[in-house]
C-alpha positions as CSV (number, residue, x, y, z in Angstrom):
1,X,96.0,44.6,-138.5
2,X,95.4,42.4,-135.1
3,X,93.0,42.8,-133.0
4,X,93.0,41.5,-129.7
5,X,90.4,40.9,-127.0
6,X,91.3,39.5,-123.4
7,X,88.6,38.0,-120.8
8,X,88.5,36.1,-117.7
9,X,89.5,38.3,-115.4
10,X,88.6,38.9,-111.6
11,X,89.4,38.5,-108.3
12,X,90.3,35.2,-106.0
13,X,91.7,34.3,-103.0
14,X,95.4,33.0,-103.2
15,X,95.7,29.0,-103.9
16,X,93.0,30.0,-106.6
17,X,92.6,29.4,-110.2
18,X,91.8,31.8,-113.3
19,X,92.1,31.0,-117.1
20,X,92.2,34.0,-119.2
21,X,91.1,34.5,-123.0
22,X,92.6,36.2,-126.0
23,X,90.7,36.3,-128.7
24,X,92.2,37.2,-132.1
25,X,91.2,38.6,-135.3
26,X,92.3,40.3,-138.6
27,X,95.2,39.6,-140.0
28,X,95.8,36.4,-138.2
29,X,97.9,34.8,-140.7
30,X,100.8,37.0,-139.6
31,X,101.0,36.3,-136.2
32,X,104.3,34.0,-135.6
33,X,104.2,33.9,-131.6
34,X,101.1,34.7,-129.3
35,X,102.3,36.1,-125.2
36,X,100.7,37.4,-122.6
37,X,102.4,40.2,-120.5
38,X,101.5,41.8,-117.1
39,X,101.5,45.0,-115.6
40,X,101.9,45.7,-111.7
41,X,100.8,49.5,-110.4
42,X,104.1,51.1,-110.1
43,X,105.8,48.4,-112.1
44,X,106.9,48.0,-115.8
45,X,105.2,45.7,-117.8
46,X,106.8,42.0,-117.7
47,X,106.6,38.9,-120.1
48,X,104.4,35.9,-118.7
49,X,104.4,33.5,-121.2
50,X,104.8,33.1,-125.1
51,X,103.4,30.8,-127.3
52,X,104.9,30.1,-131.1
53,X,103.3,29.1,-134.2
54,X,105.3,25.9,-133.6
55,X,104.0,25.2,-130.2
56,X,106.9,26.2,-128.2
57,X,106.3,27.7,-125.0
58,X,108.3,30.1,-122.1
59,X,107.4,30.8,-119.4
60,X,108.7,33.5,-116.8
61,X,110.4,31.7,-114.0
62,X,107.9,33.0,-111.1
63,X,105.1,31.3,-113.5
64,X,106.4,27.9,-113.6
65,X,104.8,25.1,-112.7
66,X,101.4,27.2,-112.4
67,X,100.8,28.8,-115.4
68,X,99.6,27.1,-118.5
69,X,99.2,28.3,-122.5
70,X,97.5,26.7,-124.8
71,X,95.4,27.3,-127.6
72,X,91.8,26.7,-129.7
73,X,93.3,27.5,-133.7
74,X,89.3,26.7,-134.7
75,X,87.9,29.6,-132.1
76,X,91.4,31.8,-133.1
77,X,92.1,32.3,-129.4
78,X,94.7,31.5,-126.7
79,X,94.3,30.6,-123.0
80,X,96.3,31.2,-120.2
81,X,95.4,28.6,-117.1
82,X,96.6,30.2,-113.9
83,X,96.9,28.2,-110.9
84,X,98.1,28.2,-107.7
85,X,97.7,32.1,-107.6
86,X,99.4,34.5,-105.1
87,X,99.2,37.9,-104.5
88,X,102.1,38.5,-106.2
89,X,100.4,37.8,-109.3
90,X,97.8,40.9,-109.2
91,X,98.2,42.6,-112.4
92,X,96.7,43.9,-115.5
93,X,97.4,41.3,-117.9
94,X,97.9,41.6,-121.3
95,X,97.4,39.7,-124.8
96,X,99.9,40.5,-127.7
97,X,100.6,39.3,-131.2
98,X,103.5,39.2,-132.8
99,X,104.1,39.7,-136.6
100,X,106.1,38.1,-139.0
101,X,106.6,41.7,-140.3
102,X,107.8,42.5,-136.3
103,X,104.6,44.4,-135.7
104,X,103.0,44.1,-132.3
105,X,99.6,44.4,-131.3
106,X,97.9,44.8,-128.1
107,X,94.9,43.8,-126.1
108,X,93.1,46.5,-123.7
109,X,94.1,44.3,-120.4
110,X,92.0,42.5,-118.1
111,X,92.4,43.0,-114.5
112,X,93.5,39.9,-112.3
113,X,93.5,40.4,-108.3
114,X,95.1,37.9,-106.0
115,X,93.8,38.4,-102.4
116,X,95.8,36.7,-98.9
């Protein structure tokens, strides 16, 4: 088992900045690639950004250039730096983990509002 636990959250005016947490624990060992997801009202939930054991990164195309993942291995927790915001970007956004074992685990969202 992984468990999951996004912060940072809140609201900003567009041209703003927000970094979000996700904090892991459990069964970290099995994790092979780290991505946070995002959630429109009245819209399916989309891929942001993935992070791999080895370090690679993707990034949606509308993220580009503003968004950033990295992460602390000592604190077991990835970042997501989002700059540049627009209000195009309000969402729910998500943490998951994926398994070796093709498992996936979720965070419970944290709420990120772009005003004009």
């Amino acid at each position: 088992q992984v468990q999951l636990v996004e912060s940072g959250g809140g609201s900003v005016q567009a041209g703003g900045s927000l970094r979000l947490s996700c904090a892991t624990s459990g069964s970290i060992s099995t994790i092979n690639t780290m991505a946070w997801y995002r959630q429109a009202p009245g819209k399916q939930r989309e891929m942001v950004a993935t992070l791999t054991n080895g370090g690679s990164t993707t990034y949606q195309d509308s993220v580009k250039g503003r968004f950033t993942l990295s992460s602390d291995n000592a604190k077991n927790t990835v970042y997501v730096q989002m700059n540049s915001l627009k209000p195009e970007d309000t969402a729910v956004y998500y943490c998951a983990a994926f398994t070796w074992a093709r498992n996936v685990y979720w965070g419970q969202g944290t709420q990120v509002t772009v005003s004009s």
